[in-house]
ROLUM-309505 format. One line per 5 residues: number of its first residue (from 1); for each residue x, y, z of C-alpha. Coordinates in nm, 4 decimals. Each point is the difference from the previous one (the first is absolute). Last residue first. Example, Ala and Ser with C-alpha at 12.3 -4.5 7.8 and 13.67 -1.06 7.14 Angstrom:
BEGIN
2> 1.3670/-0.1060/0.7140  -0.1370/-0.3440/0.0660
This chain:
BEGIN
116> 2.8685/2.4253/2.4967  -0.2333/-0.2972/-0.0441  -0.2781/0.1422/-0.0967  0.1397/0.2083/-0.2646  0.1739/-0.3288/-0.1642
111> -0.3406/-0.1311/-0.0186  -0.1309/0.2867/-0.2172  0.2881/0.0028/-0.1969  -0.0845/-0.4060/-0.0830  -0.3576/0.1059/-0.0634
106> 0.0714/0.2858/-0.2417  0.2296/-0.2600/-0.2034  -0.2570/-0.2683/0.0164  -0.2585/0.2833/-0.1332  0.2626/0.1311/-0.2834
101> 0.0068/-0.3573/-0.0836  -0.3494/-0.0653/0.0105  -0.0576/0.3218/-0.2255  0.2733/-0.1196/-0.2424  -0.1259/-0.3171/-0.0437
96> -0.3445/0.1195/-0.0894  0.1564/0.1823/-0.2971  -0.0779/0.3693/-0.0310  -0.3275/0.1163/-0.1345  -0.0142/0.1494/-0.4172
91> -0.3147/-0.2231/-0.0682  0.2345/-0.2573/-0.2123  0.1714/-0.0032/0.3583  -0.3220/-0.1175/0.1330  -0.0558/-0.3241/-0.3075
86> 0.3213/-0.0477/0.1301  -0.0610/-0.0694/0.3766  -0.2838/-0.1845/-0.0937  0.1891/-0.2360/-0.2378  0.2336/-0.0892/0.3070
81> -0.2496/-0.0595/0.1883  -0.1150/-0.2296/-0.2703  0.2591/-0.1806/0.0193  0.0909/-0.0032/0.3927  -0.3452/-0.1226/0.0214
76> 0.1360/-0.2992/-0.2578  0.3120/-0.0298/0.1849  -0.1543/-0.0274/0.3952  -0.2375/-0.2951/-0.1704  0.2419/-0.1953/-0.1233
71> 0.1473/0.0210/0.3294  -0.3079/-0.1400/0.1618  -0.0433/-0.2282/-0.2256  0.3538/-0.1531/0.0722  -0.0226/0.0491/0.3692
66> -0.3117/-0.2012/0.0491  0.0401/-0.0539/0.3594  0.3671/0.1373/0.0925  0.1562/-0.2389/0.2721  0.3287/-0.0146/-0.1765
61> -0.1927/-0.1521/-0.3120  -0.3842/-0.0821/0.0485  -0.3030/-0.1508/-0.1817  0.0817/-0.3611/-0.0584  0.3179/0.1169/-0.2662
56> -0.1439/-0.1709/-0.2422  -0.3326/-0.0237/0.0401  -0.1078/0.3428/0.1525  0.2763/0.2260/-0.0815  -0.0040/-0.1220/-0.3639
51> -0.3731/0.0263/0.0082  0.0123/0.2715/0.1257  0.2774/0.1258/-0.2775  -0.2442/-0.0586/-0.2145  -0.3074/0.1883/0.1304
46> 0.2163/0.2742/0.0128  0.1022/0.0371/-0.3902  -0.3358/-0.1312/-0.1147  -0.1532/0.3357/0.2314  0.2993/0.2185/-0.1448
41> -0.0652/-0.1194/-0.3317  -0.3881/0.0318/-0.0409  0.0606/0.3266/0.1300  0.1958/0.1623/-0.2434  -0.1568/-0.2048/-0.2580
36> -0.3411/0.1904/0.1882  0.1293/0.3423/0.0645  0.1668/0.0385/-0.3791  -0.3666/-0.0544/-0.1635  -0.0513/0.3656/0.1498
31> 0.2096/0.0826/-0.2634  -0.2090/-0.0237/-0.2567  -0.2830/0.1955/0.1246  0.1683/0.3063/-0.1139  0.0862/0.3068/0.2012
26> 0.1451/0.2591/-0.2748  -0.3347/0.1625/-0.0551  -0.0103/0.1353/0.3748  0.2799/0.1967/-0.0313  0.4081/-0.0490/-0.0160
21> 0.1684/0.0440/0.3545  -0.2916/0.0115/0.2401  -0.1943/-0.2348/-0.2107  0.2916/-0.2813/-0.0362  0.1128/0.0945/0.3704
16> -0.3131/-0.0705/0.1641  -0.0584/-0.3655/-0.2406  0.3764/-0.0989/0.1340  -0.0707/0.0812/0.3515  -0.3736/-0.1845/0.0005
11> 0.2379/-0.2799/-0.1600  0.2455/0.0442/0.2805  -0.2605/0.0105/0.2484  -0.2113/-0.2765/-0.1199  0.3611/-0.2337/-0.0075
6> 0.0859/0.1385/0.3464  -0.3871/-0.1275/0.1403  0.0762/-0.3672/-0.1977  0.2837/-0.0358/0.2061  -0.1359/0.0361/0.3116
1> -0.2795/-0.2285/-0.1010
């Protein structure tokens, strides 16, 4: 589910910055068909490496449950996070890794304050 909500956002992302960028009459129906192979593969993708986790590997390595869906998982939302983040820099905003870098770095100087 999670990773169906980041695949909606990216494509609700992707349809935002088509209009915002070029007009309403360059939005085509077309490339909606992108969310389902998209999805189709991700879902396939997962379910596999269940399985994998599940029957081969009887559902654990290093006391992870599942860890090979689960990472599969963590790089597809990464993906289309990813996407997100450039579909906003098409819009003219900074990079989303910048702004949680400057925030780590704000944090960090924040903590050194404390301390002295």
């Amino acid at each position: 589910m999670t990773l169906l909500g980041f695949i909606l956002a990216d494509t609700i992302m992707g349809i935002y910055t088509t209009i915002k960028l070029h007009g309403i009459e360059s939005f085509k129906s077309t490339k909606l068909f992108n969310v389902v192979v998209k999805l189709f593969f991700y879902v396939t993708s997962v379910m596999c490496m269940f399985a994998v986790d599940q029957f081969i590997l009887s559902g654990q390595i290093g006391g992870i449950k599942h860890v090979l869906s689960k990472s599969f998982c963590v790089l597809f939302i990464y993906i289309e996070i990813k996407s997100i983040d450039e579909s906003s820099m098409k819009l003219g905003n900074r990079s989303l890794w910048s702004i949680v870098k400057e925030l780590v770095n704000r944090i960090q100087s924040l903590k050194k304050d404390i301390k002295s």
